[in-house]
Structure formats: structure tokens, C-alpha cells
C-alpha positions as CSV (number, residue, x, y, z in Angstrom):
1,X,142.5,82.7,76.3
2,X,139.6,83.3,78.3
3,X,136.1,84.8,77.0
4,X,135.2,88.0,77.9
5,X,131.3,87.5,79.0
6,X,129.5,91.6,79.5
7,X,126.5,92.0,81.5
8,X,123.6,93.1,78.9
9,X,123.6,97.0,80.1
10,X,120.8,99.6,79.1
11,X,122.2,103.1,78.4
12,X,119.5,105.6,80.0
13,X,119.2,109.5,80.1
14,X,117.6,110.8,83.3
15,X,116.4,113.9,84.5
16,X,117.6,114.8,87.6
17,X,117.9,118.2,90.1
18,X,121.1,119.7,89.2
19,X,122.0,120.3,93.1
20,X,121.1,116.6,93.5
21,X,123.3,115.6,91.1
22,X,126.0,117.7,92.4
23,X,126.1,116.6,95.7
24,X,126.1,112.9,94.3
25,X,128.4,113.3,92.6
26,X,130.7,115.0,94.6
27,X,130.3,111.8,96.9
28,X,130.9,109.3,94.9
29,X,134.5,111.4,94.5
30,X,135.0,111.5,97.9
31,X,134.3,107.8,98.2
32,X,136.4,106.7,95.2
33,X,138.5,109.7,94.2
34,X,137.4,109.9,90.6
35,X,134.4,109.4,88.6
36,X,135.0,106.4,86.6
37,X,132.7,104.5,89.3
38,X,129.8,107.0,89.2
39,X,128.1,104.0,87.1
40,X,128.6,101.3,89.8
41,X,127.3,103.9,92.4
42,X,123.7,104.8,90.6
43,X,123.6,100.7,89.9
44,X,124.0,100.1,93.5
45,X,121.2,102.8,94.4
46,X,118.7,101.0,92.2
47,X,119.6,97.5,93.2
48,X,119.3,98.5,96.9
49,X,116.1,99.5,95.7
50,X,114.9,96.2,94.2
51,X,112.9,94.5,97.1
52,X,112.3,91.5,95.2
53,X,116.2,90.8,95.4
54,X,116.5,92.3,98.7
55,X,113.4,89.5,100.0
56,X,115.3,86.9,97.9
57,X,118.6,87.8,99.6
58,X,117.3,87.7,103.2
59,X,115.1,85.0,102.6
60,X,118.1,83.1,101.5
61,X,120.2,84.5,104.5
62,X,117.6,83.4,106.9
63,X,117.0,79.8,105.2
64,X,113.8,80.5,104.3
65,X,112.9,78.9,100.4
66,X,112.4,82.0,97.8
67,X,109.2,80.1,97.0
68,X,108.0,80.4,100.2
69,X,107.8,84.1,99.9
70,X,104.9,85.9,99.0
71,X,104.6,88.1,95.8
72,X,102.1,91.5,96.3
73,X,99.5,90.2,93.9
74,X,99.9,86.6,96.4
75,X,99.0,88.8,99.8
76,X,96.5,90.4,97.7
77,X,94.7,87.3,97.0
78,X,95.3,86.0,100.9
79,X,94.0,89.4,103.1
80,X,91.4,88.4,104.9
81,X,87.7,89.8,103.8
82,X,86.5,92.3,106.5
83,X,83.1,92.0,107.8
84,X,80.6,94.9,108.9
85,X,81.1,98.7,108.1
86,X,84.4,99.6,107.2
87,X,85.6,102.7,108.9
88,X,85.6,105.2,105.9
89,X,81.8,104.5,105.8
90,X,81.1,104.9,109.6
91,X,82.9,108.2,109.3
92,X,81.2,109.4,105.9
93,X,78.3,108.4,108.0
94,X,79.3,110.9,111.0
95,X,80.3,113.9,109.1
96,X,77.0,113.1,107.0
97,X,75.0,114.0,110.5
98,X,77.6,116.6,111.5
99,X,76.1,118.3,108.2
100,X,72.6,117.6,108.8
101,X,73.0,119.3,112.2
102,X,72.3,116.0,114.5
103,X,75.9,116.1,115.5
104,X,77.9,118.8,117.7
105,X,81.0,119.5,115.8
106,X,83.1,119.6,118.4
């Protein structure tokens, strides 16, 4: 006899717009013809949704390493450091004379 192995699932309640839910609903019928795989449809929405496995599956795809790919936190750490005024300040800066009347406002 075989073992029967289960994923570890997480039962969750969730708040959602009643016409929303409807019309999801109504396609997962269409696209199955019952309900019974309304489960497997709202698991597939939030896997498509995990970029980390989406990188990892095109990385892998494209025969790129998964270590090779950068993390946020990693392109974080790697942007480069800008030098001289950032553009925020140079336009504070502008609408700070626009204000003081040295600049026409049009």
C-alpha cells in the first residue's frame, strides 16, 4: 500500500467584494463546471503572484543558477550612490523661488 503524503495547507478567511467574488466564481464554473476546484484556482492566483518562484522558475528555464539572482535587499545594497543634487531638491529649490517671487510661474 502506498502512503498518502498531504501538502501542509493553511485554512484562511478572507474579505473580499461580493461582485468580485461572483464573477470569480462564476469563472472558475465555466472553466471547470463545478466548484470543487475553486481551491486550486485561488492557489494558482497567489502562486502566479509569488515572484520569488516565478524568478526561480525563469531563471531555471533560461539556465541561469538561482544563486545568481538577486534578492531586493541584494539590489538594495548594489544601487549605485548618486552624486550632486538629487532632483526632488533642485525642484524644492525652484518652487522655493517660485514662492519668493524670483521665478515666473509660468
Amino acid at each position: 500500500m502506498g502512503i498518502l503524503a498531504w501538502n501542509q495547507m493553511a485554512k484562511v478567511t478572507l474579505y473580499i467584494d461580493d461582485q468580485a467574488w461572483k464573477r470569480f466564481r462564476e469563472q472558475a464554473i465555466a472553466r471547470h463546471g463545478t466548484l470543487r476546484k475553486l481551491n486550486d484556482e485561488v492557489e494558482d492566483l497567489i502562486r502566479s503572484e509569488d515572484m520569488e518562484t516565478v524568478v526561480a522558475s525563469g531563471a531555471n528555464k533560461a539556465g541561469i543558477p538561482w544563486e545568481r539572482v538577486f534578492t531586493p535587499s541584494a539590489i538594495k545594497k548594489a544601487r549605485p550612490i548618486l552624486r550632486g543634487t538629487t532632483a526632488e531638491t533642485m525642484l524644492r529649490e525652484m518652487r522655493d523661488q517660485r514662492h519668493a517671487g524670483r521665478l515666473p510661474r509660468h
